[in-house]
Steps between C-alpha positions, in 0.01 A plus 500: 500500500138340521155596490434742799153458707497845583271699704405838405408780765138621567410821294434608865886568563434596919672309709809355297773552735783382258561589168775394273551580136764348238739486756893397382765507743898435343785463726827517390706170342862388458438759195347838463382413174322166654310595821278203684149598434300386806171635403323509174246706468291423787112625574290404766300683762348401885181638683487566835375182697659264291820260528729503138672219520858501292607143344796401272828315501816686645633768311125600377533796623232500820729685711595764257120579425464520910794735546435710288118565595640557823689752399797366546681479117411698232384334149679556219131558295161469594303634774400370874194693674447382863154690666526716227855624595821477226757262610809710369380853595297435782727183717528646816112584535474126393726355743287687726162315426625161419585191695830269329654188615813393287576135500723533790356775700784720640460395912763662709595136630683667853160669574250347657125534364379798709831691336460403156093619528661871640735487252256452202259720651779772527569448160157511329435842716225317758369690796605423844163530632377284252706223480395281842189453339642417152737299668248258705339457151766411331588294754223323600473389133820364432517337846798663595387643822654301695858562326576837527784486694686166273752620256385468176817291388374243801120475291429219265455524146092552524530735801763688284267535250204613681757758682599644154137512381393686826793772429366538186135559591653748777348804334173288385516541137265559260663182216746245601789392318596162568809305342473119554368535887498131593817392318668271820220515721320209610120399351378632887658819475397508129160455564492795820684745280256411217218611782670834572503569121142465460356588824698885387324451125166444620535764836660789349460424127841544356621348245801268489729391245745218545741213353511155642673164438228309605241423213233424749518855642416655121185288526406744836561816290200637366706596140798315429771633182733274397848606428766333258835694419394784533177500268099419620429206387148458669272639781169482664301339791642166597191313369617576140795376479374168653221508266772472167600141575225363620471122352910478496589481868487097691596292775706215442526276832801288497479137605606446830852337398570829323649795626281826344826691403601223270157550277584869531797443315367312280248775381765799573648648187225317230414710193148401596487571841542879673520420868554167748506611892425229772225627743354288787662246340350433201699674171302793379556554107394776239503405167524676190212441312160349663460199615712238690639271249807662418591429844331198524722313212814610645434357855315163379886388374620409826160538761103507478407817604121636409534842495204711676394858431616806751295803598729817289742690764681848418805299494422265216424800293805672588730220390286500198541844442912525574689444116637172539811636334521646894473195691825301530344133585720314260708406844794226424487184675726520840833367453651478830854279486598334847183548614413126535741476773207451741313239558117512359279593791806543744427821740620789388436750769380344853405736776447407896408730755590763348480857698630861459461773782564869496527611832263353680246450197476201362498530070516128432342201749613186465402442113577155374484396180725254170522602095593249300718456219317667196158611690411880486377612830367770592571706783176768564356681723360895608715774500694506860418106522899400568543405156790713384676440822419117394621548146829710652606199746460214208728714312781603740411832496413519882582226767213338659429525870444136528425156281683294228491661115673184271573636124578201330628282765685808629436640836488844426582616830810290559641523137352833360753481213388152335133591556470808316766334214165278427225800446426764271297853666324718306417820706148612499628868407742539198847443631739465222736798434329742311803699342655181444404316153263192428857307398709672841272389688449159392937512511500626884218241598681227380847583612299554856373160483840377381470428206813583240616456157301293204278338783391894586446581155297196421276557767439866333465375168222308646340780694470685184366226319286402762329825587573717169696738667772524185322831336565657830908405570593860513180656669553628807285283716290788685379576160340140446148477460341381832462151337872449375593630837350204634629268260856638549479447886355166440812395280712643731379314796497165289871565369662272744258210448340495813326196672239752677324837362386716720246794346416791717153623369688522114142634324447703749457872232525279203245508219242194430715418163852458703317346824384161208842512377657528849289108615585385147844521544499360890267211397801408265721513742306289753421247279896507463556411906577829600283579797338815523389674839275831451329802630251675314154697614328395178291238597510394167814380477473281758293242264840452362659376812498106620430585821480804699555629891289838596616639820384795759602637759852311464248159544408212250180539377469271251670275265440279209445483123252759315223293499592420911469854606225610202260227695575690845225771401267297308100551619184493348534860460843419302508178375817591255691724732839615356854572689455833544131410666704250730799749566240775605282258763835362617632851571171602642414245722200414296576089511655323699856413354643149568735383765815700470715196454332323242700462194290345159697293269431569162 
């Protein structure tokens, strides 16, 4: 699969906490005689005081590794040793030591956070006497004290999180399983439950092993192994991998007449060139062999662009490292019919005064705010912030309290019906019909939108042109890959030709490899007209937006471009702050934000 940097353990064997020896795991396919084989002979071992960080596009088999060393499925070869104990004959005693957190930990959601503590602390066998004092540590490090009594379906995302990683630390464990912690929690509570991680590593010395989404998270681990299919291809300490492209990574800065996503797709999908991402709004581009001028004769065509060499990150050597054969970034132009209908810059979405209570808690307070035709805006904030409820109301999915929402031209509050005709929603979690097929439910999404006849199946021929879903007709679409469940969704909410799309958090789980394909496709469709509005807690992704609005508390904190709300938390200290540096002082109270009603025009 590639050359593997691979680091070899100590003769002095004390203290490896994790051992795991050409390990295969099969499970069953449409056949007997053709199982899916979602691990490959896999070897790899962790010592105690150390994070193992697990990388690779979906379906490489990071979650099947973590399951089974926790005991909980059984290999079909190989062997998993974890603190010296066998993971087939010995589970129960390993269950017993360890600490795991699934993706979606399993909160009882009608409990509140004092029940679900007891409840995990029943089940993992805990001592009454001593669980007030493992309790006020717990909670005093997730900063969840003051919760106990909320339900835990009334928590945010982060707080969820933190909840789930408490429960599992209930019985403080001697190694920590941890699958994809931070996927839909905000960069605060990213950063906190990063804290809790190591402050446990460097207090008690275990050793943790866990899979994330977010390639600047492998470059905390101290060992990183990257998966691909099921196979190795690579591990080591972060500084490695960054090491084996050093001289091929740059910065390209766009003139200020040109959008960055447009260079990006220039450079996307070129033999010579492995990766184009926008960050702090400049393009950021890996090529294949050293030096820039492979890159540098395909932008000089249309701009004059110097490239500029980039300090290495894990990331660039990951995208080096994933077969291109696996990345699908050959994206078709958008082809959108009727979608010119609108008027170039006409507002899209315009919101005034808008407010939600519950009770007598106000969610949502007074945000104001216009998207225009063919902008992508995005719509951020922390967890709990009011942005869901936000997101809900500019769908129709829950009535607002007070204030105007206009979806193209339509008051959505006075004529519901004609609002939502004009907007496409793609749900944050998967919420197609699983049993259903990828063609049934591209038939039933249609028909629900209205459409009928050769004007339906068009509009499917084009969704499987558009987003290469024809190899999968017949699949079932629970059994989609995680990134062809996106696409799917995507063409489903797109089906009817819609004015507006509205994406709930849509990378939120999804691998680095889908997340570029993901903005490739939506920066075709926006430079189509179709206006995009956007959640997403990777900060990112917000370099792709036009403009931006981050909220707390249900209150404007800022909006403006990238560049508007990157110079917020410039200093001497950080004179080339990014988003995410911005989001964080915003959400901490660190600067002071601008006046709540001040709108930038791009």
């Amino acid at each position: 699969m590639g050359e593997q940097a691979t680091l070899q353990p100590r003769n002095d064997r004390s203290g490896i906490v994790l051992r795991v020896e050409d390990l295969w795991k099969a499970f069953p396919g449409k056949k007997k005689t053709d199982p899916v084989q979602a691990l490959k002979g896999i070897s790899l071992f962790a010592r105690a005081g150390q994070v193992v960080g697990l990388v690779g596009a979906d379906g490489a088999g990071k979650t099947t590794l973590i399951r089974i060393a926790a005991g909980l499925l059984v290999p079909t070869s190989g062997s998993v040793a974890v603190l010296g104990l066998d993971s087939i004959t010995q589970t129960l005693e390993i269950q017993s030591r360890v600490g795991y957190m699934p993706q979606r930990f399993g909160l009882y959601q009608d409990l509140s956070v004092q029940e679900n503590m007891d409840l995990y602390a029943d089940l993992q066998g805990v001592p009454r006497p001593e669980r007030p004092e493992q309790y006020a540590r717990l909670l005093a490090m997730t900063g969840l004290k003051r919760f106990t009594q909320r339900m835990a379906g009334d928590l945010s995302g982060g707080m969820k999180q933190k909840l789930g990683l408490a429960c599992a630390l209930i019985k403080s464990p001697q190694m920590l399983f941890l699958d994809e912690p931070t996927v839909g929690v905000d960069p605060v509570s990213r950063r906190e439950l990063w804290k809790i991680v190591y402050r446990l590593v460097e207090e008690n010395g275990i050793g943790v092993l866990l899979s994330t989404a977010y390639l600047d998270e492998a470059e905390r681990c101290n060992h990183v192994v990257v998966l691909h299919e099921g196979e190795k291809i690579a591990e080591g300490p972060p500084g490695r991998f960054q090491d084996q492209v050093r001289g091929r990574v740059f910065w390209a800065d766009p003139p200020a007449e040109v959008k960055p996503r447009r260079i990006q797709s220039r450079l996307v999908g070129q033999a010579s060139i492995l990766d184009a991402t926008i960050r702090s709004g400049r393009v950021r581009v890996v090529t294949q062999a050293a030096g820039a001028q492979a890159a540098s004769d395909l932008l000089q065509r249309d701009w004059r662009i110097d490239l500029r060499p980039a300090a290495p990150r894990f990331e660039d050597a990951f995208m080096a490292l994933i077969p291109r054969t696996a990345r699908q970034s050959e994206v078709p132009p958008a082809d959108l019919p009727g979608e010119g209908a609108a008027r170039a810059g006409e507002v899209m979405v315009r919101v005034q005064g808008l407010r939600k209570f519950f009770g007598g808690f106000e969610a949502v307070k007074g945000l104001t705010f216009e998207v225009r035709k063919g902008e992508i805006f995005g719509l951020l904030g922390p967890n709990g912030a009011g942005k869901s409820t936000t997101f809900r109301m500019l769908c129709g999915l829950m009535r607002a309290s007070a204030g105007v929402i206009s979806i193209a031209g339509k008051d959505l509050r006075r004529a519901p019906s004609k609002a939502r005709s004009r907007l496409g929603y793609m749900a944050q979690q998967f919420s197609l019909y699983g049993q259903l097929s990828v063609d049934e439910n591209l038939r039933f999404y249609g028909r629900a939108y209205g459409l009928r006849g050769r004007h339906l199946q068009s509009r499917m021929d084009w969704a499987y042109a558009q987003f290469g879903l024809s190899p999968w007709r017949a699949r079932p679409s629970a059994q989609l890959p995680g990134g062809y469940k996106q696409r799917l969704a995507m063409a489903a909410a797109l089906l009817h030709e819609p004015d507006i799309l509205f994406l709930d958090e849509p990378t939120s789980g999804v691998d680095p490899v889908a997340r570029r394909e993901f903005w490739l496709r939506i920066n075709g469709f926006a430079e189509q007209g179709v206006t995009v509005v956007v959640t997403t807690h990777f900060m990112e992704e917000s370099e792709y937006c036009d403009r931006m609005l981050i909220i707390s508390q249900g209150e404007n904190l800022a909006m403006g471009t990238p560049a508007q709300v990157r110079a917020l938390a410039r200093s001497e200290r950080l004179p080339e702050p990014s988003i995410e540096d911005a989001f964080i002082a915003l959400a901490e109270g660190a600067i002071t934000p601008p006046a709540a009603d001040r709108d930038v025009d791009i």
